[in-house]
C-alpha positions, 0 to 999 in steps of 0.5 A, spaced: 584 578 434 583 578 442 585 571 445 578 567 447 578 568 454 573 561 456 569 563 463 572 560 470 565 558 471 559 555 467 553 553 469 549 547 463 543 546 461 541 540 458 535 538 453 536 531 451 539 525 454 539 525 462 546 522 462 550 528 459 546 532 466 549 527 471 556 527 467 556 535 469 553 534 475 558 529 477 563 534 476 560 539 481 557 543 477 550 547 476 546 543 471 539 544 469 535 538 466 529 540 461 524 534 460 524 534 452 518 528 452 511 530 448 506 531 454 501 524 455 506 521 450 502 524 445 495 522 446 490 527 443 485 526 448 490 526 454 494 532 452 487 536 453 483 534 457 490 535 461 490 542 458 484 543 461 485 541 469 492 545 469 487 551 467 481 549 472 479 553 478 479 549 484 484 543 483 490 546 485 486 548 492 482 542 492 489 537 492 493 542 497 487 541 502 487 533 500 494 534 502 494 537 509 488 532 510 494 525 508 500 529 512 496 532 518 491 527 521 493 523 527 490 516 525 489 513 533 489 505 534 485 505 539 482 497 540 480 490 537 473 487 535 469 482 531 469 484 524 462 484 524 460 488 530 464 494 527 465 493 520 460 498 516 455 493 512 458 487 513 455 480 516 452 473 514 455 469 510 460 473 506 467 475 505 471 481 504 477 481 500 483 485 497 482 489 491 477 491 487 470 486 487 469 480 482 466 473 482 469 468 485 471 464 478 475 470 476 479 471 482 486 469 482 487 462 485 491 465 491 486 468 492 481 462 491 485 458 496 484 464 501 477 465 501 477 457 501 481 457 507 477 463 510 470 458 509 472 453 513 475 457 519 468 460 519 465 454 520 460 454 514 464 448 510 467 442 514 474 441 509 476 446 502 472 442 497 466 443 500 467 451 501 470 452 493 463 449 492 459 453 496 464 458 493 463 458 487 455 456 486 455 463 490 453 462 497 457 466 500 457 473 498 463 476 496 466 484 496 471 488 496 474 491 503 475 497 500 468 498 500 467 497 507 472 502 509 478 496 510 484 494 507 487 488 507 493 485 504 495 481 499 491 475 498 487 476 504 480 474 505 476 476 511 471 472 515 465 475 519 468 472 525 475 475 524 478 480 530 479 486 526 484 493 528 480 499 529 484 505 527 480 512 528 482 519 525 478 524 530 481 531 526 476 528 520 472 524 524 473 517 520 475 511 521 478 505 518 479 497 519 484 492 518 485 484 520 490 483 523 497 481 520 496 472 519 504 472 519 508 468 516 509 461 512 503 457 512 497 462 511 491 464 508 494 470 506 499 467 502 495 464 497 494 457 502 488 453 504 492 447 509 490 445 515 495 450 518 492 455 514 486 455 517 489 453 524 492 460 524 485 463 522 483 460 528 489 462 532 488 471 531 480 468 533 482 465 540 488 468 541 491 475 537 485 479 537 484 478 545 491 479 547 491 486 542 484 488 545 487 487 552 493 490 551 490 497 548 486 497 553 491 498 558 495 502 554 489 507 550 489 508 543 496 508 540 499 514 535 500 509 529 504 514 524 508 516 530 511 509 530 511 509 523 516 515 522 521 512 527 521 505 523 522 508 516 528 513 520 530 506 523 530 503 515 523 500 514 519 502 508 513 500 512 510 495 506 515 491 504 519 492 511 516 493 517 521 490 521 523 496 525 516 498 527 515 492 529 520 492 534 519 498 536 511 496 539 513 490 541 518 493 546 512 497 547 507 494 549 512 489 553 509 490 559 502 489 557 505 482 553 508 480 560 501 480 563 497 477 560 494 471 562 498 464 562 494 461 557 494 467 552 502 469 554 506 465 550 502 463 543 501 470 542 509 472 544 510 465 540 506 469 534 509 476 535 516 474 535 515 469 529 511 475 526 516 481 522 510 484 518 505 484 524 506 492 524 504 492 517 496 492 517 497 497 522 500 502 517 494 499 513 488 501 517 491 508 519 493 510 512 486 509 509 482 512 516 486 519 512 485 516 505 477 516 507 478 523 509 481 526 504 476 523 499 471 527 502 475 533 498 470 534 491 474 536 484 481 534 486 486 530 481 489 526 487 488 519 488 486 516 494 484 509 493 490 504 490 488 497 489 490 490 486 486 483 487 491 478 483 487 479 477 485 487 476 488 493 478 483 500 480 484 507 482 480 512 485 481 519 485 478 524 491 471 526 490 469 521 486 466 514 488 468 510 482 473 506 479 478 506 473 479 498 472 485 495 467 489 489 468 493 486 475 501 488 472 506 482 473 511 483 479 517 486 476 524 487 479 524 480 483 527 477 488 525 470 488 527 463 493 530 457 490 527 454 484 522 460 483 522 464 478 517 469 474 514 463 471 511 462 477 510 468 479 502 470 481 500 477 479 501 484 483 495 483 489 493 486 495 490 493 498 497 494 500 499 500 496 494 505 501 501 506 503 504 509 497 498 513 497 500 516 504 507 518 504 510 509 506 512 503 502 515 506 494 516 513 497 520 511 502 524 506 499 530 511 499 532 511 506 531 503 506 537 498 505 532 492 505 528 495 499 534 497 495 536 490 494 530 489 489 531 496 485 538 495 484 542 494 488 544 500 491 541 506 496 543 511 490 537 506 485 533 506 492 533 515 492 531 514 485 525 511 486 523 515 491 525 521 486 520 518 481 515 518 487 516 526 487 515 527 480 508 525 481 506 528 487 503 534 490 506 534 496 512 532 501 511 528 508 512 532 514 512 527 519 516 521 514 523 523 513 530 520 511 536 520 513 539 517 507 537 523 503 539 529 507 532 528 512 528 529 505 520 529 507 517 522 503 513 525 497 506 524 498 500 525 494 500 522 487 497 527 482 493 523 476 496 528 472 503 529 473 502 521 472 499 522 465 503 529 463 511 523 464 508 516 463 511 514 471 507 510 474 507 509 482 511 503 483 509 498 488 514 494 494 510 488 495 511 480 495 510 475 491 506 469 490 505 462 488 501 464 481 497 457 482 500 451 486 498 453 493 506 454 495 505 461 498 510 466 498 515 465 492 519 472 492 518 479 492 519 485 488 517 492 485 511 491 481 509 498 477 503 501 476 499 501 469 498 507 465 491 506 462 487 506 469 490 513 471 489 515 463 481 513 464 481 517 470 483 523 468 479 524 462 473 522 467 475 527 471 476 533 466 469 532 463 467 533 471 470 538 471 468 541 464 
């Protein structure tokens, strides 16, 4: 009998445990990974209504559009205004917060303080207990930002009265709203009503807002994600991170900072120096100015409304006005302060996961050494959940690029599909807050998206599209 003669090279495909494709893989050589999982975990109703949406004419052309719409527009920062002199349907007594709408009752207690705080500086309750009542006996109207074609984040609740950031997308002809960033510490957004909390209301009213306005008027409308890809080049995740962005237009706006007038000069710079996540409202805005374009695109799987309130997490899907709504998930992976700890710890909130749908925060957490601390530890934990991201994701961000992953684009473009079809949901980079003591910020993390609200969503769209 002949000798064996074993292959000088071999190349390995494997089905079943991930591990043994990484121990070949390690070794240099070629390796295929077949996903073994049964589609959608099995569920009957997922499996066809998947069936159908793969088969479908039109969704594949429809998401490719809502694709180009999220990598190609240009979103413009170009002023400052009172929230509701710009704000579409916005005025009177009433407040616009984070997340999908509830009553004020069922809203989570940061959020509550917040709304509290917002009362007071707008002058129609003179302290906190006067404002929880005209709160809670339905006063002063509430609803969610989203609806107004803004985006806030985590526990804010905007006022009338507010300076807001006016970001438009002239290739689509939309435009979009933020607030401006509160800063750091003891602030409304973060769950507190103190006096320094409305103190700081007061402060983007007299100061910030002005100085933005006259800073953007000198300078003409900024090119926001063009500031973004240098930041997430340069280490930020634009959502948990935002500190190099913020470098980045601080230096640039320096001249414009320097002459303002002396009575605005040195509280705004005093503001902005204190403030590291100033540019992330910026992102916000200009994120869902590409968002309400590409929600234009009828009969596509992609989601383009991402949103939490401390109590209820909801999507939206392009094309499709309507939410798909399942319980706020708790804030995973965690880093917390002294003497904190997930006990303490507030439900995932804000509108802040607009980035995840456009290419920033998760996405790019694979060329961020600050986001990899709460993953794990390591960048190679921090390239994974940017990898989840892709497997998810219709497309790849042009402009956001990484360099500690070869230059790879950001995925861009969460498909509702692919996330039922592997049960991987998009995991969110945010902060953590006090669940009810009124403390402010606790900690940060990685919240994980829940599965029920994209499963409703796909078998609402498969019946559209049936």
């Amino acid at each position: 009998m002949p000798p064996v003669v074993l292959p000088a090279e071999v190349a390995v495909v494997n089905v079943g445990l991930p591990m043994f494709a990484d121990a070949v893989r390690e070794q240099g050589t070629p390796v295929e990974q077949v996903d073994w999982r049964i589609p959608a975990a099995g569920d009957p109703a997922a499996v066809r209504a998947l069936t159908r949406l793969y088969a479908a004419d039109g969704v594949d052309g429809a998401n490719a559009e809502v694709v180009r719409r999220l990598d190609t527009g240009q979103p413009q920062l170009v002023g400052v205004a009172t929230a509701e002199d710009v704000v579409p349907g916005f005025g009177g007594r009433a407040l616009l917060h984070s997340g999908p709408s509830l009553p004020f009752g069922e809203h989570c207690d940061p959020l509550r303080r917040s709304m509290q705080a917002a009362v007071v500086a707008e002058g129609w309750a003179a302290d906190v207990a006067q404002a929880r009542e005209l709160l809670e006996r339905g006063a002063v109207a509430l609803d969610a930002a989203n609806h107004h074609d803004t985006v806030v984040p985590m526990a804010t609740a905007l006022g009338p009265s507010q300076p807001v950031l006016v970001v438009e997308n002239r290739d689509g002809g939309t435009r979009a709203f933020s607030g401006i960033n509160q800063g750091p510490g003891e602030v409304p957004w973060f769950g507190r009503d103190t006096d320094a909390a409305i103190a700081r209301l007061r402060l983007l009213v007299d100061v910030v807002g002005p100085a933005v306005g006259a800073i953007l008027e000198d300078t003409g409308p900024l090119d926001v994600l063009a500031v973004a890809a240098q930041g997430i080049s340069m280490g930020d995740d634009l959502h948990m991170r935002t500190q190099a962005a913020t470098n980045l237009l601080t230096r640039t706006w320096l001249p414009q900072i320097a002459a303002l007038p002396d009575g605005r000069r040195r509280p705004f710079a005093d503001y902005l120096a204190g403030n590291h996540l100033f540019f992330l409202n910026v992102a916000m805005a200009a994120a869902k100015s590409l968002q309400l374009w590409a929600e234009q695109v009828p009969g596509s799987s992609i989601v383009t409304t991402m949103s939490r309130n401390g109590t209820t997490f909801g999507i939206k899907l392009a094309g499709d006005p309507g939410w798909h709504l399942t319980e706020a998930p708790p804030v995973g992976e965690a880093l917390y302060y002294s003497g904190y700890g997930p006990e303490d710890s507030a439900r995932d909130i804000g509108d802040s996961a607009v980035l995840e749908l456009t290419g920033m925060g998760g996405p790019a957490a694979g060329g961020s050494a600050a986001v990899a601390a709460f993953l794990g530890g390591t960048m190679a934990d921090a390239a994974r959940a940017t990898e989840g991201f892709r497997a998810i994701c219709a497309g790849t961000s042009s402009r956001f690029t990484l360099p500690a992953m070869e230059f790879a684009g950001t995925p861009l473009g969460v498909d509702v599909r692919r996330v039922v079809e592997l049960g991987i949901t998009p995991k969110v980079t945010t902060g953590i807050l006090h669940a009810g003591a009124g403390t402010g910020q606790v900690g940060a993390g990685v919240a994980e998206a829940p599965l029920a609200c994209f499963t409703e969503a796909l078998l609402a769209l498969a019946d559209r599209v049936g």
